[in-house]
Steps between C-alpha positions, in 0.01 A plus 500: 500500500696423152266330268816219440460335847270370728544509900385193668459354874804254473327251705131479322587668184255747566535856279590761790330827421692849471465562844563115657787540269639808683461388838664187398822695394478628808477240752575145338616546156578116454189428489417670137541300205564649162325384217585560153258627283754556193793365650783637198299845605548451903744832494715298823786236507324350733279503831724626745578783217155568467407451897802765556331755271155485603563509913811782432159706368243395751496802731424693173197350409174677417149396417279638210144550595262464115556483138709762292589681860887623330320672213458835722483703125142399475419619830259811484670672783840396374430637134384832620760553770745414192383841332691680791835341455660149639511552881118513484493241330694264735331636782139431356590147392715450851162607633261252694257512241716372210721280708435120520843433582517365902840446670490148658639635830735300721755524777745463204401807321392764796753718387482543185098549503558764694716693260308400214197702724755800521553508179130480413483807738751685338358464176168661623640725684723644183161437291331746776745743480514522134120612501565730782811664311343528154124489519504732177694199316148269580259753435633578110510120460174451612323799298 
């Protein structure tokens, strides 16, 4: 969540956490109170602005699992799959091993988890097919 606000119970005041907050815009949205923590830096007119913009993006939202998980570069597997060109790159850091990143799945968002998984198969697939089509390519990079 923005650094600028806080999202409270609006009956005890209590801070909601990321994911109370999400179910919240879900299923009872009146019951979140916004608190201001720089309140010329809020970035919305208002609540209802701000309530608007948060649930219009709640199917999309995603969870990151650790510390530093978007900084794929540093990744061993990432860096040496980089050496071979930028589809092996996004497949190694699109790979299990790098990826912290975990789809909070819904009945809201079915859909388009699914095609995000196609796409994650097409991308390996086209990375597969690359090494099949030009293993010479891989081998004078690697030696």
């Amino acid at each position: 969540m923005s650094s600028r606000f806080l999202s409270r119970d609006r009956k005890t005041g209590a801070p909601l956490s990321a994911l109370e907050f999400h179910e919240r815009l879900l299923t009872s949205p009146a019951s979140i109170q916004w608190e201001r923590i720089a309140p010329p830096l809020f970035g919305f007119k208002d609540d209802a602005t701000a309530l608007r913009f948060f649930h219009r993006g709640a199917n999309e939202w995603h969870l990151i699992w650790g510390n530093l998980t978007l900084s794929y570069d540093q990744q061993p597997l990432v860096a040496f799959a980089s050496r071979f060109g930028r589809l092996p790159e996004q497949v190694a850091a699109s790979s299990p091993v790098c990826s912290r990143i975990r789809v909070m799945l819904h009945d809201g968002n079915q859909v388009a988890f699914v095609r995000l998984m196609r796409l994650r198969y097409w991308l390996f697939s086209a990375a597969a097919l690359e090494f099949v089509l030009f293993p010479g390519f891989f081998e004078r990079v690697l030696c």
